[in-house]
Biopython code that builds the backbone (N, CA, C, O; Angstrom):
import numpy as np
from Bio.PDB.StructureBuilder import StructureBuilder

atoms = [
    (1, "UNK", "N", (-4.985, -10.392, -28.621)),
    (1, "UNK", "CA", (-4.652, -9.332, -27.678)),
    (1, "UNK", "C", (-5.960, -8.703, -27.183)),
    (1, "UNK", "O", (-6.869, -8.567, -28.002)),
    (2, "UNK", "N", (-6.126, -8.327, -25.979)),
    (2, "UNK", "CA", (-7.185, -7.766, -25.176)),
    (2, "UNK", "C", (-7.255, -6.461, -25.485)),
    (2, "UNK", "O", (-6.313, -5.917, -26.062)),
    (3, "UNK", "N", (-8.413, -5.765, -25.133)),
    (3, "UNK", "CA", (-8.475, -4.150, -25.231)),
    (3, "UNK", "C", (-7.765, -4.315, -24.346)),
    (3, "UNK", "O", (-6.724, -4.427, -24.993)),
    (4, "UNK", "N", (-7.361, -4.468, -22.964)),
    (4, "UNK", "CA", (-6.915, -3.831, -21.641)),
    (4, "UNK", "C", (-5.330, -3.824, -22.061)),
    (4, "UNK", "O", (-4.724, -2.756, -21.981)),
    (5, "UNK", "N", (-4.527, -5.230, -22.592)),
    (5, "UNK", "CA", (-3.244, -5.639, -23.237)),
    (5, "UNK", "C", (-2.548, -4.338, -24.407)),
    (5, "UNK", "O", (-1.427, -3.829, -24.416)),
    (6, "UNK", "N", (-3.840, -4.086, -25.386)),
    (6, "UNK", "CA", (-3.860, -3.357, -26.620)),
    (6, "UNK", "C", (-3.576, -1.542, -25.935)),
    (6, "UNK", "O", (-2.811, -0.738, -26.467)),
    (7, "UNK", "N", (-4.232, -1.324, -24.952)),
    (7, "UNK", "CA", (-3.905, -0.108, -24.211)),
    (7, "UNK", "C", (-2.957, 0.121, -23.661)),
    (7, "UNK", "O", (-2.473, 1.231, -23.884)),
    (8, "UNK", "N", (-2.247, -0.780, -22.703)),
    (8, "UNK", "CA", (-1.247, -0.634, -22.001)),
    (8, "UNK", "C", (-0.101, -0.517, -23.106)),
    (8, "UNK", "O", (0.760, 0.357, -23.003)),
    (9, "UNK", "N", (-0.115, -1.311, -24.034)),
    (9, "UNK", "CA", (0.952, -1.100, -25.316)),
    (9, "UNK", "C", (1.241, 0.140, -25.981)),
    (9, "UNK", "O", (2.301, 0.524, -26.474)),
    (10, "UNK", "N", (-0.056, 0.791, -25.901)),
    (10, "UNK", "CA", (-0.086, 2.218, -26.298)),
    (10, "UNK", "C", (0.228, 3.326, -25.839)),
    (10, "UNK", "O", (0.545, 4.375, -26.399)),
    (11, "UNK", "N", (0.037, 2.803, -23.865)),
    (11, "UNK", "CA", (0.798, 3.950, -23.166)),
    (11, "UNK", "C", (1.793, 3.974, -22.976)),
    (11, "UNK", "O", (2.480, 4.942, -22.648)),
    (12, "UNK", "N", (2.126, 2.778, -23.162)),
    (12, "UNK", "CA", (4.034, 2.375, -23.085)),
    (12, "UNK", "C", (4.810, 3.258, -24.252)),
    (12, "UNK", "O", (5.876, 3.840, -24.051)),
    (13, "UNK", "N", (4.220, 3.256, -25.281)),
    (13, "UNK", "CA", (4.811, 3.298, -26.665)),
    (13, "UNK", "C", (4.973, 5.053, -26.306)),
    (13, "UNK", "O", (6.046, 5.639, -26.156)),
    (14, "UNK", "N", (3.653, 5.639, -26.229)),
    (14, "UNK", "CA", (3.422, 6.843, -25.778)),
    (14, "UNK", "C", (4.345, 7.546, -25.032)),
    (14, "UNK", "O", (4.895, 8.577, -25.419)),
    (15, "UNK", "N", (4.565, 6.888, -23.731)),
    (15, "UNK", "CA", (5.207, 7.505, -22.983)),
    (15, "UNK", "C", (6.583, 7.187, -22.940)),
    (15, "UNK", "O", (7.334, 7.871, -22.246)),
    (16, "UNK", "N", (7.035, 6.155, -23.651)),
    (16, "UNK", "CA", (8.945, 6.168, -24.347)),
    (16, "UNK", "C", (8.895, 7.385, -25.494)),
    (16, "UNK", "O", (9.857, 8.143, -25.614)),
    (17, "UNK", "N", (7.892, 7.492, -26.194)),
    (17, "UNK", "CA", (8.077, 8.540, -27.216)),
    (17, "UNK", "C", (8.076, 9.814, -26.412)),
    (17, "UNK", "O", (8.594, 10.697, -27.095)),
    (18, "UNK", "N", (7.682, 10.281, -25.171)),
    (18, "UNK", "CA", (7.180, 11.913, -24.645)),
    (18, "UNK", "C", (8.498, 11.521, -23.730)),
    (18, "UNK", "O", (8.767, 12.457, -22.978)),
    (19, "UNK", "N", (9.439, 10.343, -23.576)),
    (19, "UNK", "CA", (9.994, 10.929, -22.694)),
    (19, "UNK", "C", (11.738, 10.774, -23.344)),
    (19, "UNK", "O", (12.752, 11.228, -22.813)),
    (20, "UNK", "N", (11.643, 10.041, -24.544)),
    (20, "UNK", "CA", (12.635, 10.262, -25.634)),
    (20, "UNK", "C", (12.989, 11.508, -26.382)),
    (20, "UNK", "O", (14.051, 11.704, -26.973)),
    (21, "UNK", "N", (11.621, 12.614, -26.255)),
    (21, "UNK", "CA", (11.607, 14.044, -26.830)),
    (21, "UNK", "C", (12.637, 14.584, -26.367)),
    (21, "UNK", "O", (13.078, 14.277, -25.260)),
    (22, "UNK", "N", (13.266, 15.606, -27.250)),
    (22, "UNK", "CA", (13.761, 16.908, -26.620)),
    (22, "UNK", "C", (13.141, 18.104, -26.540)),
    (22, "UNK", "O", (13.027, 18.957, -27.420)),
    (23, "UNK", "N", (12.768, 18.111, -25.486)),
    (23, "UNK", "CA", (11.383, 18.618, -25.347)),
    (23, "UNK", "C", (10.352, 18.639, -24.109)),
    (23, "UNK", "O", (10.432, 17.940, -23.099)),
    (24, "UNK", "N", (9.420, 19.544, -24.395)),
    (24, "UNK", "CA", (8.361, 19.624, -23.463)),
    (24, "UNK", "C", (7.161, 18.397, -23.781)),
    (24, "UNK", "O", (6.879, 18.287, -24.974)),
    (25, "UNK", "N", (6.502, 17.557, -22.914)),
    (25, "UNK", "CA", (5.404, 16.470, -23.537)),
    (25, "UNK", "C", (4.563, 16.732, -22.409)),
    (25, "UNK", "O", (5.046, 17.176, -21.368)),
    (26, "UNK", "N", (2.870, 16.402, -22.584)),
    (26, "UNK", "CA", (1.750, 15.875, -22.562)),
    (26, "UNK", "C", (1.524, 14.307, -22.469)),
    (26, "UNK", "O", (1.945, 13.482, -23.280)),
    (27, "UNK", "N", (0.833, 14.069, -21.409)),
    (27, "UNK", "CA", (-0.166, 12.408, -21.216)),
    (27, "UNK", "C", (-1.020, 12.874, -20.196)),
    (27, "UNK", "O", (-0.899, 13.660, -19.256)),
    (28, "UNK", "N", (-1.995, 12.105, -20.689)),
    (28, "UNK", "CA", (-3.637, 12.332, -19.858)),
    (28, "UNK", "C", (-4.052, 11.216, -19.740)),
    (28, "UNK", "O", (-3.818, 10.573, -20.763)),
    (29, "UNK", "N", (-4.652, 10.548, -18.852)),
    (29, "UNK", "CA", (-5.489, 9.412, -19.004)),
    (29, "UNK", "C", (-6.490, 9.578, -18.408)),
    (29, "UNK", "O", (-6.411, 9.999, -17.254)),
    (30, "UNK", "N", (-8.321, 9.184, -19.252)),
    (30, "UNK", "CA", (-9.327, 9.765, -18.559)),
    (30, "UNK", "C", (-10.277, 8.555, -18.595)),
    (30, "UNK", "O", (-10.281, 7.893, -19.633)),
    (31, "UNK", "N", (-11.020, 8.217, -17.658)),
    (31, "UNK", "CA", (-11.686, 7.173, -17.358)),
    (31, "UNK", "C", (-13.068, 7.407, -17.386)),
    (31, "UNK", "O", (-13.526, 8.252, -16.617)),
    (32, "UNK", "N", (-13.970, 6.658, -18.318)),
    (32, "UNK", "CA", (-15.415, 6.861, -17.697)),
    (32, "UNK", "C", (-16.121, 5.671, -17.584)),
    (32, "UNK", "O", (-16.030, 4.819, -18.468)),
    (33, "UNK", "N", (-16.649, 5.550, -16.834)),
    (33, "UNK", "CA", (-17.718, 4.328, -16.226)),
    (33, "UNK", "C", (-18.409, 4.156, -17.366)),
    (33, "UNK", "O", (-18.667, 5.128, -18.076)),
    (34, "UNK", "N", (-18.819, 2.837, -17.709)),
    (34, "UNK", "CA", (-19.857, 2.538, -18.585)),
    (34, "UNK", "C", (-20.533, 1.115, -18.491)),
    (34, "UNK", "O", (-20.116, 0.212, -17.765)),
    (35, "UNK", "N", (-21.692, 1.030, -19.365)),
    (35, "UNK", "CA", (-22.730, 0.081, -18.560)),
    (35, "UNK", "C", (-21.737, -1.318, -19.203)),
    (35, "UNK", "O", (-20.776, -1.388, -19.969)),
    (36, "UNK", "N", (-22.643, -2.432, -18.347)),
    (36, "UNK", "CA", (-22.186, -3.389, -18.624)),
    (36, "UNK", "C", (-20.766, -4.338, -18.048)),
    (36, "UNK", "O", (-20.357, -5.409, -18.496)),
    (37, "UNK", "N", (-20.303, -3.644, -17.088)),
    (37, "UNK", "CA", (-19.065, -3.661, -16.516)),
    (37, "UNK", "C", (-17.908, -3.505, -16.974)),
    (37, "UNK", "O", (-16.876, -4.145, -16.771)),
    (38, "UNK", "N", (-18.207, -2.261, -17.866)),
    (38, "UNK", "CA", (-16.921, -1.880, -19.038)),
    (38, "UNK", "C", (-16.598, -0.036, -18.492)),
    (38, "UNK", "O", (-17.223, 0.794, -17.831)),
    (39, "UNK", "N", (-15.356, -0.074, -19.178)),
    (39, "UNK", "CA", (-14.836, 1.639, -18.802)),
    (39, "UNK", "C", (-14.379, 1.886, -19.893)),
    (39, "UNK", "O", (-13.775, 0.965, -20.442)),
    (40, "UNK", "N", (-14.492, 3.200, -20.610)),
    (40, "UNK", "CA", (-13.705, 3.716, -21.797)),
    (40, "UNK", "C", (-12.940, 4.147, -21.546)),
    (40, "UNK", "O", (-13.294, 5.320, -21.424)),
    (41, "UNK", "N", (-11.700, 4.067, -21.273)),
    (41, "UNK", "CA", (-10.485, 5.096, -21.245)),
    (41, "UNK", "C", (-9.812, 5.346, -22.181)),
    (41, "UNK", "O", (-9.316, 4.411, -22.808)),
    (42, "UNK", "N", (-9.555, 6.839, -22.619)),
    (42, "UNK", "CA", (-8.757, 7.616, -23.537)),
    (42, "UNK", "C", (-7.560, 7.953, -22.665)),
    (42, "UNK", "O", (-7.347, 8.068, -21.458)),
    (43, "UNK", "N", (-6.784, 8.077, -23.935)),
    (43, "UNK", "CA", (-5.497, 8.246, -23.925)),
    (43, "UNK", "C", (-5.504, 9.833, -24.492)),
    (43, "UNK", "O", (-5.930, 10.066, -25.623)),
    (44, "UNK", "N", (-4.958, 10.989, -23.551)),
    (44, "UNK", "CA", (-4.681, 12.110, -24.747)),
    (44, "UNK", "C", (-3.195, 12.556, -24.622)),
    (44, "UNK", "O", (-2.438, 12.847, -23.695)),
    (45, "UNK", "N", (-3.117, 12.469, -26.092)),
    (45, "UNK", "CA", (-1.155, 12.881, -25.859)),
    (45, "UNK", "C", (-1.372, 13.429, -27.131)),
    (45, "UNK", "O", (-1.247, 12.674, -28.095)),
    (46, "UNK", "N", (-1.733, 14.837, -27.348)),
    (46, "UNK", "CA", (-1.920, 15.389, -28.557)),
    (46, "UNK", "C", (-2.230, 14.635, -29.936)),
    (46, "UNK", "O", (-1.760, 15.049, -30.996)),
    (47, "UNK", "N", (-3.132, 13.390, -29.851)),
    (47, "UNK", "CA", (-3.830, 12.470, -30.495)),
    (47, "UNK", "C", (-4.483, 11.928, -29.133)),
    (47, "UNK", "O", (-3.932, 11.884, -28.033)),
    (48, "UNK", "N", (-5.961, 11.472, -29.509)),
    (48, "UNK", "CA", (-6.844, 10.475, -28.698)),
    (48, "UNK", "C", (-6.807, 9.393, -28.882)),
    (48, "UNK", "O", (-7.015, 9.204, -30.081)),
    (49, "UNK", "N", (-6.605, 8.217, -28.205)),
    (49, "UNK", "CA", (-6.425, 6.741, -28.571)),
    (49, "UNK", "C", (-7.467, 6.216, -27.416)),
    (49, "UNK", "O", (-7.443, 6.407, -26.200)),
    (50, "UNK", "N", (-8.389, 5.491, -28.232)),
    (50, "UNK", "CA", (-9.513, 5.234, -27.126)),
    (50, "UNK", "C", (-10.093, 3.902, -27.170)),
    (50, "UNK", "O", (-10.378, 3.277, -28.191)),
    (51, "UNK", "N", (-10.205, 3.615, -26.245)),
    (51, "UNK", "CA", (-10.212, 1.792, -25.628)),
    (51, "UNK", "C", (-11.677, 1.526, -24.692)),
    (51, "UNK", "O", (-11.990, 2.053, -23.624)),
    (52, "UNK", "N", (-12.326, 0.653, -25.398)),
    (52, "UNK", "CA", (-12.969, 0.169, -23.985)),
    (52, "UNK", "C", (-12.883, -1.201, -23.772)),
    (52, "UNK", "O", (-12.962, -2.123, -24.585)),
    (53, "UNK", "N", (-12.629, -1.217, -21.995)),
    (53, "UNK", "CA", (-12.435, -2.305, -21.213)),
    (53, "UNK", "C", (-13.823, -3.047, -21.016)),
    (53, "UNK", "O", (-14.928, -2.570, -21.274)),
    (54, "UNK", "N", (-13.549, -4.320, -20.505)),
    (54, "UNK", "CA", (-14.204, -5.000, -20.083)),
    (54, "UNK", "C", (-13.503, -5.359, -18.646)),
    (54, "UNK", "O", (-12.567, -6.112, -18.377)),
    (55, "UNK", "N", (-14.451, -4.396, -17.712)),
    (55, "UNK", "CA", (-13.524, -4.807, -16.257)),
    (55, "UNK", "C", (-13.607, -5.930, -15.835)),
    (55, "UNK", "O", (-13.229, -5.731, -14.681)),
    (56, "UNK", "N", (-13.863, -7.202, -15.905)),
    (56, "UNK", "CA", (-14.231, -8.579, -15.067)),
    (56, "UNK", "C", (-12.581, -9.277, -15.977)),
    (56, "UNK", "O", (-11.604, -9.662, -15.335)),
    (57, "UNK", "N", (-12.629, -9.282, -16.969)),
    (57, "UNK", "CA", (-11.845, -9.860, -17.945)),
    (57, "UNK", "C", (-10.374, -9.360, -17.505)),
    (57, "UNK", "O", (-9.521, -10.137, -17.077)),
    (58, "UNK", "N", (-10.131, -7.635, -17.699)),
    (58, "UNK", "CA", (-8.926, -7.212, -18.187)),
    (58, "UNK", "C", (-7.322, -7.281, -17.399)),
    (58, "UNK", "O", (-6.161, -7.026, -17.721)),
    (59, "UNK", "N", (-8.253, -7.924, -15.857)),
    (59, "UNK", "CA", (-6.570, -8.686, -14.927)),
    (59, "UNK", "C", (-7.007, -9.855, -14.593)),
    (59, "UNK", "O", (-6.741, -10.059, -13.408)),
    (60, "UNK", "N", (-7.698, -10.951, -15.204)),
    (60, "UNK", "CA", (-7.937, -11.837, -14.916)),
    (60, "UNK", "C", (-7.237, -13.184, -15.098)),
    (60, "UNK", "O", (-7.726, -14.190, -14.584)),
    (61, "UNK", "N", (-5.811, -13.250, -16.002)),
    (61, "UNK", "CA", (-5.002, -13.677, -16.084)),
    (61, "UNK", "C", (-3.374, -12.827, -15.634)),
    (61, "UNK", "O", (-2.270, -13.094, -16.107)),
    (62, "UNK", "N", (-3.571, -12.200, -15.015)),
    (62, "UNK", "CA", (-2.701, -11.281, -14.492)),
    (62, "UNK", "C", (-2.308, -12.140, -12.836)),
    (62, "UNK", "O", (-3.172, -12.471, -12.024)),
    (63, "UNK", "N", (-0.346, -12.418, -12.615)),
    (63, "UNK", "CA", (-0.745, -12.099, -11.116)),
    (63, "UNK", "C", (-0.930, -11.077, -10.004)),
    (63, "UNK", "O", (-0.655, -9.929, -10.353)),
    (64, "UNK", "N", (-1.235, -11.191, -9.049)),
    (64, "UNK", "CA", (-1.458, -10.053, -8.207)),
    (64, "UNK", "C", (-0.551, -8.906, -8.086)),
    (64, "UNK", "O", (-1.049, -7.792, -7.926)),
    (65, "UNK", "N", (0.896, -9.068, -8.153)),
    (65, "UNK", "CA", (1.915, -8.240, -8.131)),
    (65, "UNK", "C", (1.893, -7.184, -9.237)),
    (65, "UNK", "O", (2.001, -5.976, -9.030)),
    (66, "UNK", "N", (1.674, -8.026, -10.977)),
    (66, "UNK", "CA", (1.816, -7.487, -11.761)),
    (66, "UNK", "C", (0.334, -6.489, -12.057)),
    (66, "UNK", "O", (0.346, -5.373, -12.578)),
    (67, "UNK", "N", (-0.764, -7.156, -11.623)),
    (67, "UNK", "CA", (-2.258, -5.960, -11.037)),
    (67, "UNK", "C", (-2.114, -4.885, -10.431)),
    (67, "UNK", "O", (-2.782, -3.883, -10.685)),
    (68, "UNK", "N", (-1.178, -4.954, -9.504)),
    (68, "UNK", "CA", (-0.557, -3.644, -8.286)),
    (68, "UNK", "C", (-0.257, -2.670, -8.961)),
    (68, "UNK", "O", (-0.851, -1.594, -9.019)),
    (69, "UNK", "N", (1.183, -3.173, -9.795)),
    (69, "UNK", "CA", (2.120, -2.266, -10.533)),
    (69, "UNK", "C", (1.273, -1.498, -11.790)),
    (69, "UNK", "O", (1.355, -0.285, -11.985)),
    (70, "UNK", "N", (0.376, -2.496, -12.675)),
    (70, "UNK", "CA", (-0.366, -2.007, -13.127)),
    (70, "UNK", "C", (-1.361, -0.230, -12.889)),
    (70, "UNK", "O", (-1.371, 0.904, -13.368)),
    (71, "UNK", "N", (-2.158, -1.175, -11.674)),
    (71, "UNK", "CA", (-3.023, -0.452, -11.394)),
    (71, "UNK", "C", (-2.562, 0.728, -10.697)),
    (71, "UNK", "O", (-3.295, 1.717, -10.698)),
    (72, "UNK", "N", (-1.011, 0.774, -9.871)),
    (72, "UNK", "CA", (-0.294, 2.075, -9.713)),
    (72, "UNK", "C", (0.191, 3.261, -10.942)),
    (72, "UNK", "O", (0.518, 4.447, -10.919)),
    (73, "UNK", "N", (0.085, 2.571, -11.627)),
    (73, "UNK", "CA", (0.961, 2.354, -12.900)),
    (73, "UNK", "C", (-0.500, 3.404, -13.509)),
    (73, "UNK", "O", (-0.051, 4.418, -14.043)),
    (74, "UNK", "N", (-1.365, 3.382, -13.522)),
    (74, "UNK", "CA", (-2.556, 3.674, -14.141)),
    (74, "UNK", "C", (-3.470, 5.354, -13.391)),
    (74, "UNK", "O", (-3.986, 6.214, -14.105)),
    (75, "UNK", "N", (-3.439, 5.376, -12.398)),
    (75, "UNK", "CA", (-3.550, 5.744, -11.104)),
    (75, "UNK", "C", (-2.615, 7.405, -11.124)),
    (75, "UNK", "O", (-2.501, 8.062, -10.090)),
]
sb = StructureBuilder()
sb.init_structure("model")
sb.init_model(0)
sb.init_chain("A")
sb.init_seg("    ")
for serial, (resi, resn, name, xyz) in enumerate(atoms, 1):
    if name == "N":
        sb.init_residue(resn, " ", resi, " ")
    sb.init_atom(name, np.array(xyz, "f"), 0.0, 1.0, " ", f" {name:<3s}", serial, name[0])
structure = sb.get_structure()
């Protein structure tokens, strides 16, 4: 499994749990540039879950449709 694969699993999981609550919920997603053609993005949902990408790699077996939804999806 990829960091990029390993993240998306986490926001999924995340955000069935904040929206299964009865209740008020929190999600953040924060992006920072980093060398090498990589990005760290954290996850904050009252815990930090933190990932870094390798951008060349992380839709590179992806098709274009499912990149879109993604990257809307992210956005």
């Amino acid at each position: 499994m990829t960091a990029h694969e390993a993240f998306l699993n986490q926001f999924i999981d995340l955000y069935s749990s904040l929206f299964a609550h009865d209740g008020f919920g929190d999600i953040r997603i924060e992006i920072k540039i980093l060398r090498r053609g990589q990005k760290e993005v954290i996850i904050h949902c009252g815990k930090q879950y933190r990932y870094v990408i390798d951008c060349d790699q992380a839709l590179a077996n992806e098709s274009m449709i499912k990149h879109l939804l993604k990257r809307d999806l992210l956005a």
